[in-house]
ZADO-659158 format. One record per residue (C-alpha): residue number from 1; residue in one letter; y, x, z. Coordinates in steps of 0.25 Angstrom, whole numbers, padded with zeros to 4 digits, m for minus. Layout:
+-----+------+-------+-------+-------+
|  nr | rest |    c2 |    c1 |    c3 |
+-----+------+-------+-------+-------+
| NUM |    a |     Y |     X |     Z |
...
+-----+------+-------+-------+-------+
% end
This chain:
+-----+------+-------+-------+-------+
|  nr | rest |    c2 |    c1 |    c3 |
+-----+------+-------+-------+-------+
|   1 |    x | m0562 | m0133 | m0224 |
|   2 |    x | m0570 | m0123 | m0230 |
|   3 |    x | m0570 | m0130 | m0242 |
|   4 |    x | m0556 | m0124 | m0245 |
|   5 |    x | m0562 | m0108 | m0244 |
|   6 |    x | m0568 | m0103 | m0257 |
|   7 |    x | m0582 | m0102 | m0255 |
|   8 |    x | m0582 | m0088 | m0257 |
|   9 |    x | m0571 | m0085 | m0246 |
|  10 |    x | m0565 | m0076 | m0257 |
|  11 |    x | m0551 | m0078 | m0264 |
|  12 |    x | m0550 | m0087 | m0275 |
|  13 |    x | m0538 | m0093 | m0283 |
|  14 |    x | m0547 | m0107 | m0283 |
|  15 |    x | m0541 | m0117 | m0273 |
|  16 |    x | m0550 | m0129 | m0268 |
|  17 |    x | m0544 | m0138 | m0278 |
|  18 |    x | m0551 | m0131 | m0288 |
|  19 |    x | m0564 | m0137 | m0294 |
|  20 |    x | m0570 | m0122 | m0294 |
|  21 |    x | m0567 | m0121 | m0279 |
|  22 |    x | m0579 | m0118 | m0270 |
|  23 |    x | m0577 | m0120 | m0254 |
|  24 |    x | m0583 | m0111 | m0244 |
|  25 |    x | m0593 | m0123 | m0241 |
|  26 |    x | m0603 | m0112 | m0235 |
|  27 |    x | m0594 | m0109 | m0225 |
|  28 |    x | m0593 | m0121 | m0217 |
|  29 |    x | m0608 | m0122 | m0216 |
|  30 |    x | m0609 | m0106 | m0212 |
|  31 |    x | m0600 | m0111 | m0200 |
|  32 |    x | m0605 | m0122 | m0195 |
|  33 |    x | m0619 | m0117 | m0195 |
|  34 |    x | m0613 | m0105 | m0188 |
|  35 |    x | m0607 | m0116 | m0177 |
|  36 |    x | m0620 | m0123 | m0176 |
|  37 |    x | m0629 | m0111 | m0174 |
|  38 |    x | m0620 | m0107 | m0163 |
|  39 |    x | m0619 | m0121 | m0155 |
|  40 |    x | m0636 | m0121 | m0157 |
|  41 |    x | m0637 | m0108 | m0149 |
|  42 |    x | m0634 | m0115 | m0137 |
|  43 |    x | m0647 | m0123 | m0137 |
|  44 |    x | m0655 | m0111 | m0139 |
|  45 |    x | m0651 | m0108 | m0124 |
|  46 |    x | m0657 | m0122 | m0120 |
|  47 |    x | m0669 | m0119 | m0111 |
|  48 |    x | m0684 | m0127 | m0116 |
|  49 |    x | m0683 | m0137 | m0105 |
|  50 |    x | m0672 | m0143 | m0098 |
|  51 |    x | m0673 | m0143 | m0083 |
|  52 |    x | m0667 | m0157 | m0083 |
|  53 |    x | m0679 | m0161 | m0091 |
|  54 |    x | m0690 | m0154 | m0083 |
|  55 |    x | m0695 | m0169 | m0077 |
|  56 |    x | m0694 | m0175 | m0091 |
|  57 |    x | m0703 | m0162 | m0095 |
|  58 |    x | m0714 | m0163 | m0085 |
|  59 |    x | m0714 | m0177 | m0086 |
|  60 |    x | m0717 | m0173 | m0102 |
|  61 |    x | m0727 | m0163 | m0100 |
|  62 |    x | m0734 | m0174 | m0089 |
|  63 |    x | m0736 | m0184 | m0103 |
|  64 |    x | m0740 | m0173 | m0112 |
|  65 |    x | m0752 | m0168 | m0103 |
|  66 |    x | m0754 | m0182 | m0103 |
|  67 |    x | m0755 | m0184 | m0117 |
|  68 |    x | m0763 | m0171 | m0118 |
|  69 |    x | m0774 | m0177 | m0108 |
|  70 |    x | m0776 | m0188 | m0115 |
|  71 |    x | m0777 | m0182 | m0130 |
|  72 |    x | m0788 | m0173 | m0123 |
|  73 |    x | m0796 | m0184 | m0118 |
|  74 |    x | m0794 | m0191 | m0131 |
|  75 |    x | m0798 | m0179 | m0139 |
|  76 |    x | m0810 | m0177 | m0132 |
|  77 |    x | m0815 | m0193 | m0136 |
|  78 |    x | m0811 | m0194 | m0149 |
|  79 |    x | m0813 | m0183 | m0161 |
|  80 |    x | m0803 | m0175 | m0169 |
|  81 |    x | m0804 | m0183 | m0182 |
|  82 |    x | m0801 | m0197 | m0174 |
|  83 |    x | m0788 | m0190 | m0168 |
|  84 |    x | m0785 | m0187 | m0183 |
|  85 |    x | m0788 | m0201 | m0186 |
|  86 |    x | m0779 | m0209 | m0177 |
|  87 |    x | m0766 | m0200 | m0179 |
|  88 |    x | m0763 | m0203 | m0192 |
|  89 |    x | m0766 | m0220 | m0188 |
|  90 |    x | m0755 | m0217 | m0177 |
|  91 |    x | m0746 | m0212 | m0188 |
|  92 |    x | m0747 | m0223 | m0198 |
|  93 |    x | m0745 | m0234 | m0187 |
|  94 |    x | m0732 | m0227 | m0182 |
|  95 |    x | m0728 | m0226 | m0196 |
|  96 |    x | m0731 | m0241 | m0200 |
|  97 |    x | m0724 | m0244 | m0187 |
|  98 |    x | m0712 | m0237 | m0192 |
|  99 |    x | m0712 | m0242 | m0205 |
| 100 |    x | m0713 | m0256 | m0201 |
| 101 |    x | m0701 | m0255 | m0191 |
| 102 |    x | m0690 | m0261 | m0200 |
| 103 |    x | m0680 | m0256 | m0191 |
| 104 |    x | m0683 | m0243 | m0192 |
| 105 |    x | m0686 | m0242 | m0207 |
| 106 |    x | m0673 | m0248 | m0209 |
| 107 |    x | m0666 | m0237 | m0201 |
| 108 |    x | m0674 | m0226 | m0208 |
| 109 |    x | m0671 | m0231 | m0222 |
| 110 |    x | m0656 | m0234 | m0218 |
| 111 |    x | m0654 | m0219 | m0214 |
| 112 |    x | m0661 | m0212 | m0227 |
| 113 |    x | m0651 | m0221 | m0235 |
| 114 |    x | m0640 | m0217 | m0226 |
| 115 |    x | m0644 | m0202 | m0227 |
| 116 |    x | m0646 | m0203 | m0242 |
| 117 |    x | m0633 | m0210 | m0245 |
| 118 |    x | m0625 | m0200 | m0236 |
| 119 |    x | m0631 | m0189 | m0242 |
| 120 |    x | m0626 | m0192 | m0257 |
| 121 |    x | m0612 | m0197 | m0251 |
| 122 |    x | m0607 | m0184 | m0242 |
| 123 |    x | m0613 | m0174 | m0253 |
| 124 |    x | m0605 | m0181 | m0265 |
| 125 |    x | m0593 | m0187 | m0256 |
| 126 |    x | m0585 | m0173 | m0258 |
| 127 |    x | m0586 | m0173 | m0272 |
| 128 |    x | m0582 | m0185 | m0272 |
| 129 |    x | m0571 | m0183 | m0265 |
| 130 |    x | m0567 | m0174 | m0275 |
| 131 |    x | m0570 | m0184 | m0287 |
| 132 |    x | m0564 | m0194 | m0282 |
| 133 |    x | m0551 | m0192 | m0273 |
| 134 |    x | m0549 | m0178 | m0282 |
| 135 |    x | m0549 | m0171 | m0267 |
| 136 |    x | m0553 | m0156 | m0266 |
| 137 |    x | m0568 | m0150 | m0263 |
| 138 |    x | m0562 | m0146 | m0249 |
| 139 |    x | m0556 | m0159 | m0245 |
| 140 |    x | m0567 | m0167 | m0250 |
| 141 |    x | m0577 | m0158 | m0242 |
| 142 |    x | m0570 | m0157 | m0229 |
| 143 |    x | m0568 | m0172 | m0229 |
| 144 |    x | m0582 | m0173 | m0231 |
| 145 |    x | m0586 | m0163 | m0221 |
| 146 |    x | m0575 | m0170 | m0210 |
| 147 |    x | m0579 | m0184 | m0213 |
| 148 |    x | m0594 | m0182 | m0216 |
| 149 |    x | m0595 | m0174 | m0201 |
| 150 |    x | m0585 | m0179 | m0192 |
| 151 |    x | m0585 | m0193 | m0193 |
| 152 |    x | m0599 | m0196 | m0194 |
| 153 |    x | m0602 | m0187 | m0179 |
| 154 |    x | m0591 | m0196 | m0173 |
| 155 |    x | m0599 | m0210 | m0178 |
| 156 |    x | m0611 | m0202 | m0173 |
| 157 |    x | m0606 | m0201 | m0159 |
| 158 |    x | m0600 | m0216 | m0159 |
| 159 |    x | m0612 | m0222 | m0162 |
| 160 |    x | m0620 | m0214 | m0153 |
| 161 |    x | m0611 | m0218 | m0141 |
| 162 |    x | m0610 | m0231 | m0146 |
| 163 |    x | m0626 | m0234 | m0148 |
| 164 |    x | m0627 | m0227 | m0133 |
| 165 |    x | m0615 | m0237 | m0127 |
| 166 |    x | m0622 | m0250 | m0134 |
| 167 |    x | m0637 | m0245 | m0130 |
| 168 |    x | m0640 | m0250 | m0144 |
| 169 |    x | m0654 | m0255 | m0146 |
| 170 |    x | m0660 | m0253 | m0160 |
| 171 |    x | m0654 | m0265 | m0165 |
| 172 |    x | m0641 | m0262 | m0161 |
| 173 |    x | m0643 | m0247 | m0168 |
| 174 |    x | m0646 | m0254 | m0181 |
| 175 |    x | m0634 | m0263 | m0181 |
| 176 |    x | m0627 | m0250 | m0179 |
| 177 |    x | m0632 | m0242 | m0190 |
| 178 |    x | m0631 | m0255 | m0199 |
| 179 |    x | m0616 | m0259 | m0195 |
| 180 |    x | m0612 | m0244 | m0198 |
| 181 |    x | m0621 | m0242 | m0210 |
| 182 |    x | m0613 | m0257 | m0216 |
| 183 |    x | m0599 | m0251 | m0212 |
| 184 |    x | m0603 | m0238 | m0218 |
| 185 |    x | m0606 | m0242 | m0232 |
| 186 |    x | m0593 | m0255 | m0230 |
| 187 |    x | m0585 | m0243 | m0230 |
| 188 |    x | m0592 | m0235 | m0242 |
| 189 |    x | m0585 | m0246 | m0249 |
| 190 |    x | m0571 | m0246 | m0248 |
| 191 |    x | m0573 | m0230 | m0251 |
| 192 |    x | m0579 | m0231 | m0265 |
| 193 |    x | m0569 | m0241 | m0268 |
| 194 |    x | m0558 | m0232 | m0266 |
| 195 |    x | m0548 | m0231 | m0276 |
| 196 |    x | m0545 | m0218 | m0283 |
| 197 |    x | m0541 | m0214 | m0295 |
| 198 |    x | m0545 | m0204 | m0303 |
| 199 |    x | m0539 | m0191 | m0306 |
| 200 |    x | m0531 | m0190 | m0319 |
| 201 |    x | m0539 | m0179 | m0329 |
| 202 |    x | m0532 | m0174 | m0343 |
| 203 |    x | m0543 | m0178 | m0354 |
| 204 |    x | m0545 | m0191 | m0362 |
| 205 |    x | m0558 | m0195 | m0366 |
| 206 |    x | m0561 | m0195 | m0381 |
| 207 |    x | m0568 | m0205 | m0391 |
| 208 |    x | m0582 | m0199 | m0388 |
| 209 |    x | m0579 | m0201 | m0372 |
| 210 |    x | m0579 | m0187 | m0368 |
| 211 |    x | m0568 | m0183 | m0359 |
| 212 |    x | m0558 | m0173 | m0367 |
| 213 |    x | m0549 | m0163 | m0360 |
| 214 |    x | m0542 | m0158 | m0371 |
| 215 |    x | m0529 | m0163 | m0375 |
| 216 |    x | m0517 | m0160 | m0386 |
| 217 |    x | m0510 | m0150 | m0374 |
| 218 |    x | m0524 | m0143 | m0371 |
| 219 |    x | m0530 | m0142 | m0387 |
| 220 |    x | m0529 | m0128 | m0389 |
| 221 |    x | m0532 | m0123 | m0376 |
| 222 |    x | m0546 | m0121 | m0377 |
| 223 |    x | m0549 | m0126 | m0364 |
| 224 |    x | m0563 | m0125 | m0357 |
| 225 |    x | m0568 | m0138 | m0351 |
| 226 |    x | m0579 | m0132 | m0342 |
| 227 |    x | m0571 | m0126 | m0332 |
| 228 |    x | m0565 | m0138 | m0323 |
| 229 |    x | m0554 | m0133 | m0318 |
| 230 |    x | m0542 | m0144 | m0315 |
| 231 |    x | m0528 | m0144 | m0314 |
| 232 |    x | m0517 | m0153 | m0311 |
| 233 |    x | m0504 | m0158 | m0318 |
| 234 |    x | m0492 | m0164 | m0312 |
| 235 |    x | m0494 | m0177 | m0320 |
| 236 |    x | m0508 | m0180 | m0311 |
| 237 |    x | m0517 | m0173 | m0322 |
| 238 |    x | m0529 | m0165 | m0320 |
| 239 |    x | m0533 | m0156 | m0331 |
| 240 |    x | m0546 | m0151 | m0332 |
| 241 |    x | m0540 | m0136 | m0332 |
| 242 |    x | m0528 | m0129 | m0335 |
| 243 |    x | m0531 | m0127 | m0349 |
| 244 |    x | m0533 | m0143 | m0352 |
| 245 |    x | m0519 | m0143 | m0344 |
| 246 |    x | m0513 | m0133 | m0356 |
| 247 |    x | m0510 | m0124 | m0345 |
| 248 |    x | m0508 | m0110 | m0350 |
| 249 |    x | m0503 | m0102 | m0336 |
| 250 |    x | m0505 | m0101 | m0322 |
| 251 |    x | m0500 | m0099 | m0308 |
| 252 |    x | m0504 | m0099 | m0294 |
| 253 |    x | m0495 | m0104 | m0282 |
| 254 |    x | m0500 | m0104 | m0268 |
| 255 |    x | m0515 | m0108 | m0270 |
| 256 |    x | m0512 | m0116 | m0281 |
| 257 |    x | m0515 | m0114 | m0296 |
| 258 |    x | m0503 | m0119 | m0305 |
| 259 |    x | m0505 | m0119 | m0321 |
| 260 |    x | m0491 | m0120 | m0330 |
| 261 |    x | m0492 | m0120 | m0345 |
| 262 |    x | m0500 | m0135 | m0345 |
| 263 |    x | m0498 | m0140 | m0358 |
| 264 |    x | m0505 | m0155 | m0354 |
| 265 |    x | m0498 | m0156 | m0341 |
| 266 |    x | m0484 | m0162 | m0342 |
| 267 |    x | m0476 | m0151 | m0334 |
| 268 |    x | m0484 | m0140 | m0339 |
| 269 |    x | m0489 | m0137 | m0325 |
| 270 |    x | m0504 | m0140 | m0317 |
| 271 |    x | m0508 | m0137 | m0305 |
| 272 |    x | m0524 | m0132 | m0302 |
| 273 |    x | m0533 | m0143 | m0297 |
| 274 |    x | m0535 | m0156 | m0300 |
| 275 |    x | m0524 | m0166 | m0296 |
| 276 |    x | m0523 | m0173 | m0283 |
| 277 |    x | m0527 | m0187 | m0281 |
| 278 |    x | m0519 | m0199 | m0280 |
| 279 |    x | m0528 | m0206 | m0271 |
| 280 |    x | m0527 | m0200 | m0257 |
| 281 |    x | m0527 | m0211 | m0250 |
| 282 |    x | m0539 | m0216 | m0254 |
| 283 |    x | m0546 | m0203 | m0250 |
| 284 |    x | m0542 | m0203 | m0238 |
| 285 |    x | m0547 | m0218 | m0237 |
| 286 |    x | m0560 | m0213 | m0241 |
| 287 |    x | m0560 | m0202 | m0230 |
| 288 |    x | m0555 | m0212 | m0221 |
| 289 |    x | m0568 | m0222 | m0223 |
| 290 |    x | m0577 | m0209 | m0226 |
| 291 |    x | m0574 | m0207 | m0212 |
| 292 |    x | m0574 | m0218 | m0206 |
| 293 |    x | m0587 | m0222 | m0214 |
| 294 |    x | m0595 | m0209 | m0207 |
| 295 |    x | m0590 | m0213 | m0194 |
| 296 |    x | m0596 | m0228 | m0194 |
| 297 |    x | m0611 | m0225 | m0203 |
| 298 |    x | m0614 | m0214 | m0191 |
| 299 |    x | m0617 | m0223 | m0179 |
| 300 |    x | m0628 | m0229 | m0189 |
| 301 |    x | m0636 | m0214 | m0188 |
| 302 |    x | m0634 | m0216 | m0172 |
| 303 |    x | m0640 | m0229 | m0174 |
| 304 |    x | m0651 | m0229 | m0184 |
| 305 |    x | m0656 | m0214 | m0178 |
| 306 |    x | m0657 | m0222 | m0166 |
| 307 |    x | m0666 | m0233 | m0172 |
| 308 |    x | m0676 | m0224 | m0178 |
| 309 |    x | m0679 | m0215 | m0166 |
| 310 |    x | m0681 | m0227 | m0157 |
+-----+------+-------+-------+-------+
% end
C-alpha cells in the first residue's frame, strides 16, 4: 500500500509505473514499529511473579537451596582447578551426544537450508515479479508482503492445533516437517514452469551481438541510452524512451504521461511506462501456488521447532 506514496511524500509527476519511482517503503516500517511498541507496553504492567505460580516458585527456590547445599559441600572436598576441569568434559560429552543424535542433526541442518533458501527467494521474488510478469514495484511488493505474512501465520497456527489434537511424538513431527517440506518444493515446480512470454522491446541485435536501440525513425534524434525510461505504443512495443519512440511532444491526462509526435510507433502516439503483460493468468497462477505454498511448508517449523527443544 505504501508502495504506491513517493517515498518522499512530496508531489511528483512520477507514477509507480515508472522505473525511477521510489515508494514510501519506510513508512510502513515507521508504523508497524509504532504498533508493536504500543501492544508491548502492556507487558511492562506484568508483575515479577505470578500468584498462580507461587507453589511452582516455592517449590523452585526448595531445588535451588538444594543444589546450593550440595555445590558447597562439594566445593569444600574438591579444589577450584578440579571444578575447572570437569566442566568443560560435561560440555564435550553433551555436545558429542548432540552431534551423534541423527535425528537431531538432520532437523538442525533441514532448517539452515530452509532459512537460507527463503532468504534468497522473498528478497529477489519482487524483482522478479517485475522481470518476469512486467507487474509494477507496488503490486509486486504488496503481494509479497500479503503472501509472505499472512498465509504462513495461518499454516503456523494449523500446524500448531494439529500437532496438539494428534499428540504427535517425535516421529510423527518429522513426518510432518517432511511431508510439508516434499509438497513445498512439488509445488516450486509447476511455478518456474509457468509460461510467460516476454515483453516485446524495439531494438535488433547487430552483427557484433550487442543490442542496438537505434532505428531508421530514431537516427537523428541523438538519444541517450543511459536513462531508462520506458514508454508503450499501441502495437504492444515498448521503447526504451520517448526519444527511441521519435516522440517529439508531450501531455499529461489524469495521472498519465501521453507522448504524441512518435515517429517509430504506428499511430504516432505512446503512452509512459512499459506495456502491460499478456500473461495474467499465469500470474495470478503463481500467487495462487505462492500462497498456497506458504501455507503447507509452515506446519514443518511447528514440527522441527519441536523436535529440537525435546
Amino acid at each position: 500500500m505504501f508502495s504506491k506514496i513517493y517515498v518522499d511524500l512530496s508531489d511528483t509527476d512520477l507514477t509507480p509505473k515508472d522505473p525511477q519511482w521510489i515508494g514510501a517503503w519506510w513508512l510502513g516500517l515507521l508504523i508497524l514499529s509504532g504498533v508493536t511498541f504500543a501492544c508491548a507496553l502492556p507487558f511492562a504492567l506484568f508483575p515479577n511473579h505470578l500468584r498462580s505460580n507461587a507453589t511452582a516458585r516455592d517449590k523452585s527456590n526448595e531445588a535451588v537451596e538444594h543444589i546450593d547445599c550440595d555445590l558447597q559441600e562439594h566445593e569444600k572436598g574438591e579444589e577450584i582447578a578440579e571444578m575447572i576441569y570437569y566442566h568443560p568434559r560435561e560440555f564435550l560429552r553433551a555436545m558429542r551426544r548432540l552431534l551423534t543424535n541423527g535425528l537431531y542433526v538432520c532437523v538442525v541442518l533441514g532448517v539452515c537450508f530452509q532459512f537460507y533458501s527463503i532468504i534468497g527467494y522473498f528478497a529477489f521474488l519482487p524483482k522478479y515479479l517485475e522481470s518476469y510478469f512486467g507487474t509494477t514495484t507496488a503490486v509486486s511488493n504488496s503481494v509479497v508482503g500479503m503472501i509472505g505474512c499472512v498465509t504462513p501465520s495461518i499454516g503456523l497456527l494449523l500446524g500448531g492445533c494439529f500437532m496438539r489434537r494428534r499428540h504427535l511424538r517425535p516421529r510423527g513431527s518429522f513426518m510432518l516437517a517432511f511431508v510439508s517440506i516434499f509438497i513445498y518444493i512439488a509445488l516450486l515446480i509447476p511455478m518456474m514452469l509457468l509460461p510467460c512470454d516476454d515483453l516485446t522491446h524495439a531494438g535488433h541485435f547487430s552483427d557484433a551481438g550487442s543490442y542496438e536501440l537505434s532505428q531508421d525513425c530514431n537516427t537523428d534524434c541523438g538519444c541517450n541510452v543511459e536513462k531508462y525510461a520506458p514508454v508503450c505504443a499501441s502495437n504492444g512495443v515498448t521503447y526504451f524512451s520517448p526519444c527511441q519512440a521519435g516522440c517529439s511532444d508531450v501531455y499529461t491526462l489524469g495521472d498519465a504521461k501521453n507522448f504524441t509526435g512518435c515517429s517509430c510507433t504506428p499511430d504516432g502516439v505512446a503512452t509512459a511506462g512499459k506495456c502491460d503483460s499478456a500473461c495474467t493468468g499465469a500470474m495470478v497462477a503463481y500467487f495462487i501456488l505462492l500462497g498456497v505454498g506458504g501455507l503447507l511448508v509452515a506446519p514443518a517449523n511447528v514440527a522441527s521447532f519441536s523436535l529440537k527443544i525435546r
